[in-house]
PQR file with spaces between the fields and no chain letter, atoms N, CA, C, O and H, PARSE charges and radii, in Angstrom:
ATOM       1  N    UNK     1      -8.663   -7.493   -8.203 -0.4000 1.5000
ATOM       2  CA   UNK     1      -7.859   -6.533   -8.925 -0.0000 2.0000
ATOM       3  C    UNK     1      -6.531   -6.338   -8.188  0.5500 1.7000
ATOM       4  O    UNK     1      -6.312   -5.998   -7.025 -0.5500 1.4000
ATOM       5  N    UNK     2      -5.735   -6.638   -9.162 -0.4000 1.5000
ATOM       6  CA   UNK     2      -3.888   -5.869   -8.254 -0.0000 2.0000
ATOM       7  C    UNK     2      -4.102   -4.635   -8.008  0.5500 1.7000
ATOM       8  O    UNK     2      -4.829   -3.804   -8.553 -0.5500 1.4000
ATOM       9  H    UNK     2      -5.913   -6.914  -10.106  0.4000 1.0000
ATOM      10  N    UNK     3      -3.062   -4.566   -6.711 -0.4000 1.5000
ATOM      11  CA   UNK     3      -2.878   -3.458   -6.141 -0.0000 2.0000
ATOM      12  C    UNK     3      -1.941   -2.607   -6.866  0.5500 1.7000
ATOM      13  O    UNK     3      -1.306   -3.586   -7.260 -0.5500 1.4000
ATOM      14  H    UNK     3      -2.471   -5.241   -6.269  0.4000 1.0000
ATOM      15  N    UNK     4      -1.361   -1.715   -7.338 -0.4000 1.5000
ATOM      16  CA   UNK     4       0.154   -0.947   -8.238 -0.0000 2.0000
ATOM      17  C    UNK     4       0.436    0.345   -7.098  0.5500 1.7000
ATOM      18  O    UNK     4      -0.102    0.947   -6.169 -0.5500 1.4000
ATOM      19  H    UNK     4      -1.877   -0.920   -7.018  0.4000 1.0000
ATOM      20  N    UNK     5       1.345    0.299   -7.683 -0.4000 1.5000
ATOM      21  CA   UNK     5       2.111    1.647   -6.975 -0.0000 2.0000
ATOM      22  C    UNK     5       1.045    3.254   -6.901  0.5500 1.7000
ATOM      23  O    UNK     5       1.037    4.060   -5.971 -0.5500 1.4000
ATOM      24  H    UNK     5       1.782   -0.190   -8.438  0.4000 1.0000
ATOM      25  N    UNK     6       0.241    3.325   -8.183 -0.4000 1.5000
ATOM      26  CA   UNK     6      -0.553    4.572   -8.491 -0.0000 2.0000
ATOM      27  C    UNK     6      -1.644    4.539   -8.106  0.5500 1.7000
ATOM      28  O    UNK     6      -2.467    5.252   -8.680 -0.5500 1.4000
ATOM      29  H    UNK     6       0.248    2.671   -8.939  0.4000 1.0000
ATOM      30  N    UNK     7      -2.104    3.616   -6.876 -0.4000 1.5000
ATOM      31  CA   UNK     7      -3.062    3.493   -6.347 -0.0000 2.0000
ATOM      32  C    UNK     7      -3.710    4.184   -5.114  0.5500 1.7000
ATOM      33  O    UNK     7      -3.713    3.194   -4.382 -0.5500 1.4000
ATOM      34  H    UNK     7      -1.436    3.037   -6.409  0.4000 1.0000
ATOM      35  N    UNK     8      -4.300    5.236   -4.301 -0.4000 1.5000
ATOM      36  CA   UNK     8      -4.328    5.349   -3.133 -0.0000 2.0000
ATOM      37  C    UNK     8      -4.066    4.463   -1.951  0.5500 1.7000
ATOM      38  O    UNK     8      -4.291    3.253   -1.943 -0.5500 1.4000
ATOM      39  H    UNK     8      -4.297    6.041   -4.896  0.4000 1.0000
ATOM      40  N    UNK     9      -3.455    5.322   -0.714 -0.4000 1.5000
ATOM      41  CA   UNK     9      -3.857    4.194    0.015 -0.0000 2.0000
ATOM      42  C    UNK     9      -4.839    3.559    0.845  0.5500 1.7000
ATOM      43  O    UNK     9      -5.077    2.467    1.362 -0.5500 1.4000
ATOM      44  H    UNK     9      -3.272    6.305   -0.721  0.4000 1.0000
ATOM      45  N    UNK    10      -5.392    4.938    0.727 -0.4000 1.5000
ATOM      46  CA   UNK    10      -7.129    4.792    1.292 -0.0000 2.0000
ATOM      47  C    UNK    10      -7.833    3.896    0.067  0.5500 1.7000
ATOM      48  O    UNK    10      -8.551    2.973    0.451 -0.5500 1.4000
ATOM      49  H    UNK    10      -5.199    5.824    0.307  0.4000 1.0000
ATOM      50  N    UNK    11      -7.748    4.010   -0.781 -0.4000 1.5000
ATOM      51  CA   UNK    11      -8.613    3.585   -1.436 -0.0000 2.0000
ATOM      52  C    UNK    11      -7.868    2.295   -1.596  0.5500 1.7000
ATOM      53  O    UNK    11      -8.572    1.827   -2.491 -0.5500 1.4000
ATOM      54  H    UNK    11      -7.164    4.760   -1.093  0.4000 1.0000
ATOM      55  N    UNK    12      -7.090    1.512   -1.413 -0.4000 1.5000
ATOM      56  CA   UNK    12      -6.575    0.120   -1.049 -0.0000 2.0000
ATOM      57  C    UNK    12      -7.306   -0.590    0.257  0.5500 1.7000
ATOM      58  O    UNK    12      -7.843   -1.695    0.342 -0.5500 1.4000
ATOM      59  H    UNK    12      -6.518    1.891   -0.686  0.4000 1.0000
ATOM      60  N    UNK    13      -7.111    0.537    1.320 -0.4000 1.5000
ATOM      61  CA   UNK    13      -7.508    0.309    2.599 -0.0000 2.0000
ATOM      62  C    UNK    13      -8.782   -0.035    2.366  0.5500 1.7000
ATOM      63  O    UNK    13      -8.962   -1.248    2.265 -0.5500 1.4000
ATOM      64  H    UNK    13      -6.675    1.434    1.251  0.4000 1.0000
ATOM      65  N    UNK    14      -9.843    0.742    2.234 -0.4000 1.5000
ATOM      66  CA   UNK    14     -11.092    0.550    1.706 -0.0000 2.0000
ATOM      67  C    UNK    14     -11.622   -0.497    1.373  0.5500 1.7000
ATOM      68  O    UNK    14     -12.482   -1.092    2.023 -0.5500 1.4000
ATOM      69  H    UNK    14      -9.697    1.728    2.316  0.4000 1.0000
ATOM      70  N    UNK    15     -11.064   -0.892    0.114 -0.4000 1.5000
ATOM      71  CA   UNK    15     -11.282   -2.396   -0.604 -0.0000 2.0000
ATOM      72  C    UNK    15     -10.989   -3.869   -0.151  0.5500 1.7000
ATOM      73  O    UNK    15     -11.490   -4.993   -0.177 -0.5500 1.4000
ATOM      74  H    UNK    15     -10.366   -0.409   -0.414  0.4000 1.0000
ATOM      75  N    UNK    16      -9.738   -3.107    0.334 -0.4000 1.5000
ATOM      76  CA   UNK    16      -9.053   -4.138    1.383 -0.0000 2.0000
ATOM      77  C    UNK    16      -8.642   -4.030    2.558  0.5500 1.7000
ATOM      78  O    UNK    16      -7.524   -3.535    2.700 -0.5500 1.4000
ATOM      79  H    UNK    16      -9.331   -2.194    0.355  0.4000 1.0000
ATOM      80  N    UNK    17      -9.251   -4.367    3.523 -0.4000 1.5000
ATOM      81  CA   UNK    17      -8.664   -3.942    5.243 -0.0000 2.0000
ATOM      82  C    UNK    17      -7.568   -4.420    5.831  0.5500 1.7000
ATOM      83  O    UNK    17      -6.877   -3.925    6.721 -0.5500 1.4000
ATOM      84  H    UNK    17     -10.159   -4.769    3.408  0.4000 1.0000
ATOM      85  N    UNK    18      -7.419   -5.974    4.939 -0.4000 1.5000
ATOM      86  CA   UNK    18      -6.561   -6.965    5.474 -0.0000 2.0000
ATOM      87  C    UNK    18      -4.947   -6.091    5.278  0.5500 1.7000
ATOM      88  O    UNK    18      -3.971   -6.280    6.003 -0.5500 1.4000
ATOM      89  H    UNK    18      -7.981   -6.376    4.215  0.4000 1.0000
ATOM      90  N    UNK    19      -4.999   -5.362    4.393 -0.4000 1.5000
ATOM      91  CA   UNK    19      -4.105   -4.669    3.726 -0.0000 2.0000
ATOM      92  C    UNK    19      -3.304   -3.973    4.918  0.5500 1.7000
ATOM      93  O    UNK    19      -2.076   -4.046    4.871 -0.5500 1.4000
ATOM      94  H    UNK    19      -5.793   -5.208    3.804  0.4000 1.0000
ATOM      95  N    UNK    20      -4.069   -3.122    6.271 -0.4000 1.5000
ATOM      96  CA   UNK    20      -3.729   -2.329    6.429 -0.0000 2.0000
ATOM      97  C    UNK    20      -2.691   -3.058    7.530  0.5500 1.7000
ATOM      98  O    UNK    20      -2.185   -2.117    8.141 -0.5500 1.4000
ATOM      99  H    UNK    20      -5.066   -3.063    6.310  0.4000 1.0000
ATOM     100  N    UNK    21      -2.169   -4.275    8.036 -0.4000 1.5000
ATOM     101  CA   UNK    21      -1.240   -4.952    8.459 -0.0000 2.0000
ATOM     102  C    UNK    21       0.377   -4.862    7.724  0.5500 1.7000
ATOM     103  O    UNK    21       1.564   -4.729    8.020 -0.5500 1.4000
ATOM     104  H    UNK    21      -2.580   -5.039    7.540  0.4000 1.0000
ATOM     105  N    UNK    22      -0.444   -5.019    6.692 -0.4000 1.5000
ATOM     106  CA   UNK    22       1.262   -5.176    5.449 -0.0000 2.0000
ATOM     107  C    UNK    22       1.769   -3.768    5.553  0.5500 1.7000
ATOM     108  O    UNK    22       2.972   -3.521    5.626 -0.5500 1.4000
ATOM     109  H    UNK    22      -1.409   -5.126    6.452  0.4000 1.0000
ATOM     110  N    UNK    23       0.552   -2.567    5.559 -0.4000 1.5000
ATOM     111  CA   UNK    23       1.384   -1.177    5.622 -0.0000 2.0000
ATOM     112  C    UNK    23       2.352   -1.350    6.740  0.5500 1.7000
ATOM     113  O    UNK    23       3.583   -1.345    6.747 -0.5500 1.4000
ATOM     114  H    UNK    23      -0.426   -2.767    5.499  0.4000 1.0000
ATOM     115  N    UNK    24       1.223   -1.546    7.945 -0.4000 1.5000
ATOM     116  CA   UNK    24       1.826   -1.079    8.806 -0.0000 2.0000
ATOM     117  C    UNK    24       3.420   -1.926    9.153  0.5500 1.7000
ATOM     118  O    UNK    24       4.327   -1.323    9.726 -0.5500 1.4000
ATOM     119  H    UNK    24       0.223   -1.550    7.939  0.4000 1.0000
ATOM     120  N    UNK    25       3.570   -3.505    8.666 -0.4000 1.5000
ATOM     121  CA   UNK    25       4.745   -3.938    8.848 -0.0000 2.0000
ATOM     122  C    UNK    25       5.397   -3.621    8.176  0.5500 1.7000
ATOM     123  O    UNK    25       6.351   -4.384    8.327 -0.5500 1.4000
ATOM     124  H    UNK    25       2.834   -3.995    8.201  0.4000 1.0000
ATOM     125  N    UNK    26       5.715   -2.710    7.148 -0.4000 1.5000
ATOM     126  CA   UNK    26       6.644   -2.141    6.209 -0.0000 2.0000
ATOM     127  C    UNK    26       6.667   -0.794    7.056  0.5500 1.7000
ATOM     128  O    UNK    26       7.854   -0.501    6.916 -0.5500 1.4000
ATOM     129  H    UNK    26       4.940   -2.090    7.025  0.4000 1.0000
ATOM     130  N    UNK    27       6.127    0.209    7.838 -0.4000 1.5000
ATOM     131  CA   UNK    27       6.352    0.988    8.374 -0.0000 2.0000
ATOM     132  C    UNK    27       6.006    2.090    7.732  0.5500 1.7000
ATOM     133  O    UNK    27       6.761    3.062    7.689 -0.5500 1.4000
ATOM     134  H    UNK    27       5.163   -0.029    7.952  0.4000 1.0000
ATOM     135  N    UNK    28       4.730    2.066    7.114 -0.4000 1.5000
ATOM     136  CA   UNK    28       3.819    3.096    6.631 -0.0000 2.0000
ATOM     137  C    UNK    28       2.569    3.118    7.545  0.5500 1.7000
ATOM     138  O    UNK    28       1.745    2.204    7.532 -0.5500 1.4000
ATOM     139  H    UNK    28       4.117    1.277    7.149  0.4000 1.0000
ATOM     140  N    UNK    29       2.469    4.246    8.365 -0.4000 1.5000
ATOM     141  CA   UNK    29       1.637    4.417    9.454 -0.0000 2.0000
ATOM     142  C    UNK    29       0.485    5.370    8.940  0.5500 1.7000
ATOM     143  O    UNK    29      -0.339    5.874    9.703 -0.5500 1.4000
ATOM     144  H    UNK    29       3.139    4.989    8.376  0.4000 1.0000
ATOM     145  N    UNK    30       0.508    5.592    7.418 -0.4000 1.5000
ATOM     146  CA   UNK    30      -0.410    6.742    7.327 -0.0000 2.0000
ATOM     147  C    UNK    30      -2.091    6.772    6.974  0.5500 1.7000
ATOM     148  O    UNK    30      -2.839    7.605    6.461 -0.5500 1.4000
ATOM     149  H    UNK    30       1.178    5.183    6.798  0.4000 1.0000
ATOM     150  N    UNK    31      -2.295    5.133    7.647 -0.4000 1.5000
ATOM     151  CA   UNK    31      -3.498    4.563    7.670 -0.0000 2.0000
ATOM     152  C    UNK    31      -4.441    5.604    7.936  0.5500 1.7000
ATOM     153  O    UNK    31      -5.132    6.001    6.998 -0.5500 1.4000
ATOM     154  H    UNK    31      -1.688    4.456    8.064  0.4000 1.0000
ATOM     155  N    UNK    32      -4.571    6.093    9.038 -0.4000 1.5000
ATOM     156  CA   UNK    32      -5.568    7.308    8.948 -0.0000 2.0000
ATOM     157  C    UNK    32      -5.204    8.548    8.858  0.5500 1.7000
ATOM     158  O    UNK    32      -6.094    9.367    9.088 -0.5500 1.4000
ATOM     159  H    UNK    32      -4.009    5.771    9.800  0.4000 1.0000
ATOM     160  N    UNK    33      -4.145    8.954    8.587 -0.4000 1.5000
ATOM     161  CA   UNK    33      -3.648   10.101    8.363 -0.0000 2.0000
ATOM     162  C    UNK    33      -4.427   11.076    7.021  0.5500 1.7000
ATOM     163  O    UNK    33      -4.400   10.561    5.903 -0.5500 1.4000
ATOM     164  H    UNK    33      -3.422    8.289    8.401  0.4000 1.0000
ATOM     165  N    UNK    34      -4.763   11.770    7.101 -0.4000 1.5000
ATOM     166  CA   UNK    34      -5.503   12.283    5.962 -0.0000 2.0000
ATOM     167  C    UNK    34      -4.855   12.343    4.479  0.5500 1.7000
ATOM     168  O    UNK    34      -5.419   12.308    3.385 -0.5500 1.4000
ATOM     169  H    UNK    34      -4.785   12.189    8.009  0.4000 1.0000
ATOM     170  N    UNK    35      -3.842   12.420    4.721 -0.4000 1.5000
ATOM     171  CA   UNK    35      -2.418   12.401    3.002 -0.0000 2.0000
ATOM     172  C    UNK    35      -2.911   11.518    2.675  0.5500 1.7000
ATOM     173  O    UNK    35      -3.500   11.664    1.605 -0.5500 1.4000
ATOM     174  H    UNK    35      -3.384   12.449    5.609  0.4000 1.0000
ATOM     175  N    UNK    36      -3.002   10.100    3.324 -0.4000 1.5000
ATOM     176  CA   UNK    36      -3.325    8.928    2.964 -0.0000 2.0000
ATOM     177  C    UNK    36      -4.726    9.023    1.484  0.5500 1.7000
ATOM     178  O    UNK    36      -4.676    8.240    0.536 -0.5500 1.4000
ATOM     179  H    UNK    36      -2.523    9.981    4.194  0.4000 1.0000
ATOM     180  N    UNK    37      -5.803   10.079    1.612 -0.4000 1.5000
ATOM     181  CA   UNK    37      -6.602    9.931    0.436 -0.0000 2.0000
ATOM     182  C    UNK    37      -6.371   10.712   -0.917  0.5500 1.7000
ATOM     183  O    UNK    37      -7.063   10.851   -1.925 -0.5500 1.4000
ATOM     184  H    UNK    37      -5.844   10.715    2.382  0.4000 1.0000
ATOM     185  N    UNK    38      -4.774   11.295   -0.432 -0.4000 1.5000
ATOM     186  CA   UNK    38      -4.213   11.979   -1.707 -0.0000 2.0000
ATOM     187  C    UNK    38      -3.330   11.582   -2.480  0.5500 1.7000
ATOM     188  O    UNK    38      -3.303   11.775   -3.696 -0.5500 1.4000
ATOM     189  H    UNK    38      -4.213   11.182    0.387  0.4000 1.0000
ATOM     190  N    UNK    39      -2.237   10.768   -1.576 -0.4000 1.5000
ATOM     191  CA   UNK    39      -1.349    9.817   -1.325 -0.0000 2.0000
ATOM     192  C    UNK    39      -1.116    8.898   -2.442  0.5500 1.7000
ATOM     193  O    UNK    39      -2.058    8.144   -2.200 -0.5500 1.4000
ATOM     194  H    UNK    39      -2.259   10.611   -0.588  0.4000 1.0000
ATOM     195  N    UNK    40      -0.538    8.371   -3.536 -0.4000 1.5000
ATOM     196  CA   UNK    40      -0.286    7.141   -3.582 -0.0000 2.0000
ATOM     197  C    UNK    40       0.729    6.665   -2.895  0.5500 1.7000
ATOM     198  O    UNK    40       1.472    7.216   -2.082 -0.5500 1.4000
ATOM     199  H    UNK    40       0.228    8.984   -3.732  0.4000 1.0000
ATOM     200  N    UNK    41       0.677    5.211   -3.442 -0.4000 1.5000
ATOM     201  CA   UNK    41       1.079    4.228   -2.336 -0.0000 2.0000
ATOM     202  C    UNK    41       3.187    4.227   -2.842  0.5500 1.7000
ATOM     203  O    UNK    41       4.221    3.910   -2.254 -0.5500 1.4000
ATOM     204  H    UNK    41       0.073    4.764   -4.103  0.4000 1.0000
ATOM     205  N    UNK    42       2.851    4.746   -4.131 -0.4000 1.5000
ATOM     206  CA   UNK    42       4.448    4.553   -4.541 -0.0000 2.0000
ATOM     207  C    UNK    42       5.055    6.237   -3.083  0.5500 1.7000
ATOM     208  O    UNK    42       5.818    6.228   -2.117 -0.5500 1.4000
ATOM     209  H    UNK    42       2.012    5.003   -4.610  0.4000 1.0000
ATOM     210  N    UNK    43       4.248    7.282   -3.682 -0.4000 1.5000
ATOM     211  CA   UNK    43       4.485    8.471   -2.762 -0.0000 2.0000
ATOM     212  C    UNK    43       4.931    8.235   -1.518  0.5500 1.7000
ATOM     213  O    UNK    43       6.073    8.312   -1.066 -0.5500 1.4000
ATOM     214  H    UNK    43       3.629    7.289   -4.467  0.4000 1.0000
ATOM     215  N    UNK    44       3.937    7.946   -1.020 -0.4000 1.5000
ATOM     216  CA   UNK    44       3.856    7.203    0.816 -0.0000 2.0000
ATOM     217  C    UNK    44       5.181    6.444    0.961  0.5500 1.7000
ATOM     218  O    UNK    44       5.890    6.545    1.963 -0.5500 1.4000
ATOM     219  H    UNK    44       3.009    7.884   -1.388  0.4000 1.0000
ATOM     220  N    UNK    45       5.481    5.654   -0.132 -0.4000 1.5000
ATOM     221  CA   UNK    45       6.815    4.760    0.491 -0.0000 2.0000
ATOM     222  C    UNK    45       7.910    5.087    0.311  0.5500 1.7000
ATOM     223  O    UNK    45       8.902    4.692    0.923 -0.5500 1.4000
ATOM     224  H    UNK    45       4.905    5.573   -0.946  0.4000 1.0000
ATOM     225  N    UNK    46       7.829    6.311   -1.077 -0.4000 1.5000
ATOM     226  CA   UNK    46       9.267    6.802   -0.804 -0.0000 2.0000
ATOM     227  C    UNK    46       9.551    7.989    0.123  0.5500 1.7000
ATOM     228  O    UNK    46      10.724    7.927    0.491 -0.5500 1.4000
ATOM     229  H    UNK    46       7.024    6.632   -1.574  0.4000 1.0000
ATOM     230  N    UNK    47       8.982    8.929    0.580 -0.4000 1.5000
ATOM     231  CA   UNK    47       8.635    9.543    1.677 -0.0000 2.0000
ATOM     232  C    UNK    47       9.015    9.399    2.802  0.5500 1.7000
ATOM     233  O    UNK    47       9.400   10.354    3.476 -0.5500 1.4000
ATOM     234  H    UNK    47       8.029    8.980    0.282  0.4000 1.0000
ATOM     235  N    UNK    48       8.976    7.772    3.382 -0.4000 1.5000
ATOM     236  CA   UNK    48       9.283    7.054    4.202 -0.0000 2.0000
ATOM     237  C    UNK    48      10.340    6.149    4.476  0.5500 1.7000
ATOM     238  O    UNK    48      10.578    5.517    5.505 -0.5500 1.4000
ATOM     239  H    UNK    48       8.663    6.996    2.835  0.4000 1.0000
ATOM     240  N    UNK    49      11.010    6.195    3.255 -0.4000 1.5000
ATOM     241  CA   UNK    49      12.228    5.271    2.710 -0.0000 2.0000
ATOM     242  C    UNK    49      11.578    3.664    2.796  0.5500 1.7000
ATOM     243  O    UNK    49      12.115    2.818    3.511 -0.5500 1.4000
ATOM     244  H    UNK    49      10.817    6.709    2.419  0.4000 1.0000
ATOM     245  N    UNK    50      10.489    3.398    2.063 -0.4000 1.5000
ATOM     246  CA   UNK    50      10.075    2.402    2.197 -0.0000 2.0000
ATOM     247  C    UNK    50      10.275    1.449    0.676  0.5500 1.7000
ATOM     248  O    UNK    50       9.820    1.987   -0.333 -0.5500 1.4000
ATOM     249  H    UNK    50      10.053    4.086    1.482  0.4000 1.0000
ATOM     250  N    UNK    51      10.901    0.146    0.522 -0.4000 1.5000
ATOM     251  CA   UNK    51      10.924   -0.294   -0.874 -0.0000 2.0000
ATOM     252  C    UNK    51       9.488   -0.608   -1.190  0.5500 1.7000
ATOM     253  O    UNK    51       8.929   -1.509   -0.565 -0.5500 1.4000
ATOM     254  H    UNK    51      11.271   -0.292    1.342  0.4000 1.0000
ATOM     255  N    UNK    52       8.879    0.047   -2.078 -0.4000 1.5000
ATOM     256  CA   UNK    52       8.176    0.461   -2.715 -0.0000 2.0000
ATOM     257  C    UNK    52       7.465   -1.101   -3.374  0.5500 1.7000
ATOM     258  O    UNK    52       6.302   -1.403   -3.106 -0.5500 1.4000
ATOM     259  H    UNK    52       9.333    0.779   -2.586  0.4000 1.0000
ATOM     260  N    UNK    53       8.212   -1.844   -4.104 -0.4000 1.5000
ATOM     261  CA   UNK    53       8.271   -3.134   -5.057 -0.0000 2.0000
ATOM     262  C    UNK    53       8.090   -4.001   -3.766  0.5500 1.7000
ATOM     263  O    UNK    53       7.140   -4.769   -3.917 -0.5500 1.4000
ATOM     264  H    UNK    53       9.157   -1.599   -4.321  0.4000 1.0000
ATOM     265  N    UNK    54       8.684   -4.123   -2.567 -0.4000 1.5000
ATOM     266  CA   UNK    54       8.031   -5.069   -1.791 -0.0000 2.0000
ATOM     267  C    UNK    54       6.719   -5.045   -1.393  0.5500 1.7000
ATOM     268  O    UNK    54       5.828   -5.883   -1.540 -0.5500 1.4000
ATOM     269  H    UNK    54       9.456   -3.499   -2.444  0.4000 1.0000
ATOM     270  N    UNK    55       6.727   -3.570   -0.675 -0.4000 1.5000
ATOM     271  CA   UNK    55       5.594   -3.230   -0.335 -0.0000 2.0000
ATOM     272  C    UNK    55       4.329   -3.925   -1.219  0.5500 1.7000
ATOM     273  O    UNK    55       3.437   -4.663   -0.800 -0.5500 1.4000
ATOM     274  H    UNK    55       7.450   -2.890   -0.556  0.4000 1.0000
ATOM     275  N    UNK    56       4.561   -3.443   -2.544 -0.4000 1.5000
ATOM     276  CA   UNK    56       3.098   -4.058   -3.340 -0.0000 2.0000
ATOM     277  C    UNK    56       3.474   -5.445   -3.461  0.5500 1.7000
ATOM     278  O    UNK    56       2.628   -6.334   -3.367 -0.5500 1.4000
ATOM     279  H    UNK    56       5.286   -2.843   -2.884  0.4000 1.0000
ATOM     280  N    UNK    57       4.413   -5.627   -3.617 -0.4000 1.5000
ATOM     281  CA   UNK    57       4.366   -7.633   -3.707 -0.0000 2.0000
ATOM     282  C    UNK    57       3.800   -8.373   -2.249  0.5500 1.7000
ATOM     283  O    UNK    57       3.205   -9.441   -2.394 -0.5500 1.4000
ATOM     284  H    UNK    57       5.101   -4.905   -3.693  0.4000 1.0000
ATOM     285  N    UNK    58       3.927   -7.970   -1.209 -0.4000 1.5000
ATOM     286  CA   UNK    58       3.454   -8.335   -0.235 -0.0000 2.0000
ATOM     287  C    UNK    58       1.954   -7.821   -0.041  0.5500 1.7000
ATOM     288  O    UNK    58       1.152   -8.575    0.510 -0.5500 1.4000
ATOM     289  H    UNK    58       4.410   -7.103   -1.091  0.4000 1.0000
ATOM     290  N    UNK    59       1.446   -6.217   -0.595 -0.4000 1.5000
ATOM     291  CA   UNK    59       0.152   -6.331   -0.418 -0.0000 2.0000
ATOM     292  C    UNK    59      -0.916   -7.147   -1.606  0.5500 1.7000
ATOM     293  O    UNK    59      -1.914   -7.855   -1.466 -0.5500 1.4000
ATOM     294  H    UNK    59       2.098   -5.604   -1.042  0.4000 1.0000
ATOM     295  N    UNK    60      -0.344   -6.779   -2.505 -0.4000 1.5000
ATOM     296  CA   UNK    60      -0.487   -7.768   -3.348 -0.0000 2.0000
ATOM     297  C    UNK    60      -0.770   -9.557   -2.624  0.5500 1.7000
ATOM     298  O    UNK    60      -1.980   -9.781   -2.597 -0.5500 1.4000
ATOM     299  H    UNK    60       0.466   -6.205   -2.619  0.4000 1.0000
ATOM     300  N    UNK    61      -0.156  -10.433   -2.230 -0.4000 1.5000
ATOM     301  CA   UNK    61      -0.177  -11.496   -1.779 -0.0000 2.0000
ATOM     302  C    UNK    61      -0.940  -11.229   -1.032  0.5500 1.7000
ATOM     303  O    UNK    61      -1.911  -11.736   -1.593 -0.5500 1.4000
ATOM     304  H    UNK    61       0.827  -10.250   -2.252  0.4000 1.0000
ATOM     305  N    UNK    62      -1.372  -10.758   -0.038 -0.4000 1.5000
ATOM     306  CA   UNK    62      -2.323  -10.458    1.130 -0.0000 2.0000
ATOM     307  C    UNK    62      -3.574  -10.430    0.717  0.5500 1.7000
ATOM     308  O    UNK    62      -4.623  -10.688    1.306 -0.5500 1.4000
ATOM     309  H    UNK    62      -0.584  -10.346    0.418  0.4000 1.0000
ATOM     310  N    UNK    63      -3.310  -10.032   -0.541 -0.4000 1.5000
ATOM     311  CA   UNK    63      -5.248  -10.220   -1.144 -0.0000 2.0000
ATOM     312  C    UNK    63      -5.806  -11.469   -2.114  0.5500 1.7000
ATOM     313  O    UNK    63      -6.894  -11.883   -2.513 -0.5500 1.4000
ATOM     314  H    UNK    63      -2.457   -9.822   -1.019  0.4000 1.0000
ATOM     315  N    UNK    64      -4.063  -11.889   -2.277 -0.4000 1.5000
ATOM     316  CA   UNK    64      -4.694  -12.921   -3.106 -0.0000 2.0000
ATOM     317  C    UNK    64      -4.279  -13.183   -4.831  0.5500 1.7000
ATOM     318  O    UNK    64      -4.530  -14.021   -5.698 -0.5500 1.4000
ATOM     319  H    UNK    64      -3.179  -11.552   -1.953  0.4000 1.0000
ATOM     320  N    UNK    65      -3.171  -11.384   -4.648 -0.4000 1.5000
ATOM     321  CA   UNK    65      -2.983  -11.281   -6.276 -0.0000 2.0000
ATOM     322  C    UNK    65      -1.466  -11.660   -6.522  0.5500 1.7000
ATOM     323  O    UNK    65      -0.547  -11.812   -5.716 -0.5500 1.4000
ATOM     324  H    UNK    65      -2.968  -10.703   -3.944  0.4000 1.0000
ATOM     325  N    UNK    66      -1.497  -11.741   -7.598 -0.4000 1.5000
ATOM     326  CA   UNK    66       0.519  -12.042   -8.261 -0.0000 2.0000
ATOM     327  C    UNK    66       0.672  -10.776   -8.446  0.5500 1.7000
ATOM     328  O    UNK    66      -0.312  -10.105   -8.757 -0.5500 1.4000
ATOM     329  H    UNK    66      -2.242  -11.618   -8.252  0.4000 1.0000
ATOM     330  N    UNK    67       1.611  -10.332   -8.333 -0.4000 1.5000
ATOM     331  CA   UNK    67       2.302   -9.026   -8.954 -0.0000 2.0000
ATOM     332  C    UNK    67       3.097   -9.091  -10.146  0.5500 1.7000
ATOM     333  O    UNK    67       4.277   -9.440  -10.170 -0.5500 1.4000
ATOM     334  H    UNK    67       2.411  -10.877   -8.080  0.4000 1.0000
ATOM     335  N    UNK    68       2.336   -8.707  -11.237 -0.4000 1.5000
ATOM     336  CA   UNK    68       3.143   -8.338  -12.502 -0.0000 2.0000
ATOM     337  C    UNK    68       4.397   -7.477  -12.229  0.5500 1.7000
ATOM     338  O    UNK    68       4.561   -6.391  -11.674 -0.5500 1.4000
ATOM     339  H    UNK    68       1.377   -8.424  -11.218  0.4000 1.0000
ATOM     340  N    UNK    69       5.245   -8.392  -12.842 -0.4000 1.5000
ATOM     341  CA   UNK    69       6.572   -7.711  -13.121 -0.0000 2.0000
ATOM     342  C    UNK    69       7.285   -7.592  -14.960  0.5500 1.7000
ATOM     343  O    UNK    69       8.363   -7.037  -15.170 -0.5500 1.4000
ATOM     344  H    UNK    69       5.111   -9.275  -13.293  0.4000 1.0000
């Protein structure tokens, strides 16, 4: 299943562990942070000034999926 922006990030993490590399090289640290299970992943990155559209295209690839555009 693709990953999207309206997704948790715990609940990404969860499914996918490999995942939690791509956060962290985009510079979303909120792997165990508790926000993280309230969190989506679009939230988390703008929060952080993080591009958002990479972010999932790269976690996306990390698992294996294309990202619909």
């Amino acid at each position: 299943m693709a990953i999207s922006k309206d997704m948790t990030i715990q609940e990404v993490v969860e499914k996918n562990p490999e995942t939690i590399r791509i956060f962290l090289e985009h510079g979303l640290h909120c792997i165990g942070c508790s926000v993280a299970r309230f969190e989506n992943i679009e939230q988390g990155a703008l929060a952080h000034g993080i591009d958002v559209d990479a972010l999932i295209r790269d976690l996306n690839a990390s698992v294996g999926e294309e990202t619909k555009e």
